[in-house]
C-alpha positions as CSV (number, residue, x, y, z in Angstrom):
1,X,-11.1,-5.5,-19.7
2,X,-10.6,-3.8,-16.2
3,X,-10.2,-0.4,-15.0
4,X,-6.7,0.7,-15.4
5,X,-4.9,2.7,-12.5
6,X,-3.4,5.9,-12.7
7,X,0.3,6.0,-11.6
8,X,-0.5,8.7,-8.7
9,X,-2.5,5.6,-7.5
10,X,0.0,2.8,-7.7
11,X,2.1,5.4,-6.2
12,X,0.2,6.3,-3.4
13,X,-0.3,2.4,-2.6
14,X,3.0,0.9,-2.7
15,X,4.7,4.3,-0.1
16,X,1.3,2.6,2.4
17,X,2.9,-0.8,1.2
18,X,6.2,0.3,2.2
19,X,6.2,1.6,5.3
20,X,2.6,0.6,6.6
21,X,2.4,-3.0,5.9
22,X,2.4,-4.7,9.4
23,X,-1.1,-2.6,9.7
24,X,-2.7,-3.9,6.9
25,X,-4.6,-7.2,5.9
26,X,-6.4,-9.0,2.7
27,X,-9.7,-7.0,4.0
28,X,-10.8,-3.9,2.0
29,X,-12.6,-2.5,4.5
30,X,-9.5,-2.7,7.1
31,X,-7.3,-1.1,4.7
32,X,-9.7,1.1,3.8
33,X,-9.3,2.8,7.3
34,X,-5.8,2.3,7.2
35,X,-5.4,4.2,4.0
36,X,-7.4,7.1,5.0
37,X,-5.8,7.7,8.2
38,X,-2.5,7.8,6.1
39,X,-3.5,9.9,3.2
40,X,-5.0,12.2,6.2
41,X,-1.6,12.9,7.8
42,X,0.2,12.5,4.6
43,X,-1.8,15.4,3.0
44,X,-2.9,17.4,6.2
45,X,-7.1,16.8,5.9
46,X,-9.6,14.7,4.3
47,X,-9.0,13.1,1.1
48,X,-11.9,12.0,-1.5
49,X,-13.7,8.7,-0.3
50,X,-13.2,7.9,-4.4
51,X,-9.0,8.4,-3.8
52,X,-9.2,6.8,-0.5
53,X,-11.4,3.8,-1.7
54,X,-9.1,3.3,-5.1
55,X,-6.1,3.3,-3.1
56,X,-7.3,0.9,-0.2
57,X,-8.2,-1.4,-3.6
58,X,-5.0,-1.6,-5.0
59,X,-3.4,-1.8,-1.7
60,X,-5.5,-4.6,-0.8
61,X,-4.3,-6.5,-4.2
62,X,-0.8,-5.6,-3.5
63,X,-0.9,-7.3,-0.2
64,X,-2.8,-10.5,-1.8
65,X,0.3,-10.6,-4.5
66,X,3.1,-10.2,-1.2
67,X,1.2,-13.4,0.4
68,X,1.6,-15.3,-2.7
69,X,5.3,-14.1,-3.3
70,X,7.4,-12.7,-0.2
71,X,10.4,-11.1,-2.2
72,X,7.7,-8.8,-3.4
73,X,7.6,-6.4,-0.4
74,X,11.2,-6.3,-0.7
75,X,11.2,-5.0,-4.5
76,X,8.7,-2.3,-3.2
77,X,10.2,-1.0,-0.1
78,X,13.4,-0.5,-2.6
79,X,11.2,1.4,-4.9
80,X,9.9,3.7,-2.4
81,X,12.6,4.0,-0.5
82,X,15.5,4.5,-3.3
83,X,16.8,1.1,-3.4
84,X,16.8,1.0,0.1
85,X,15.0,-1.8,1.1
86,X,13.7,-2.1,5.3
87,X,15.9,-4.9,7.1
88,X,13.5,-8.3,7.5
89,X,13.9,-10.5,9.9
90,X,14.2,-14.3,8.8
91,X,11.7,-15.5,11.5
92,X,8.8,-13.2,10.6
């Protein structure tokens, strides 16, 4: 059995999802980078490599599950957002 993910995390990860995910790629160590600088402005200083690494992880999945199905970064955007979901053009 895996490691099981603590709510704040899948939180955390679906808002970069939401609004960050043009920036981000199926590579860890680019997300990783990406997360950080997020969770920096999001919480005003330097987060904890082991929040920043756990999030970049699940954020990397999450974009590996959008490849695979589309309508997925739609259901998350309305989660974040309040069932709200960001406009997407067809041709992207």
């Amino acid at each position: 059995m895996g490691k099981i993910r603590t709510e704040n995390i899948k939180r955390l990860s679906r808002m970069v999802v939401a609004y960050y995910y043009d920036y981000l790629t199926e590579d860890f160590e680019h997300n990783k980078k990406v997360v950080n600088e997020v969770l920096y402005l999001k919480y005003g200083g330097r987060v904890s490599k082991r929040l920043r690494n756990r999030v970049a992880g699940y954020v990397t999945r999450l974009v590996k599950r959008i490849k695979r199905k589309p309508d997925l970064l739609k259901e998350i955007q309305a989660q974040v957002m309040g069932g709200k979901a960001i406009p997407v053009e067809e041709g992207e």
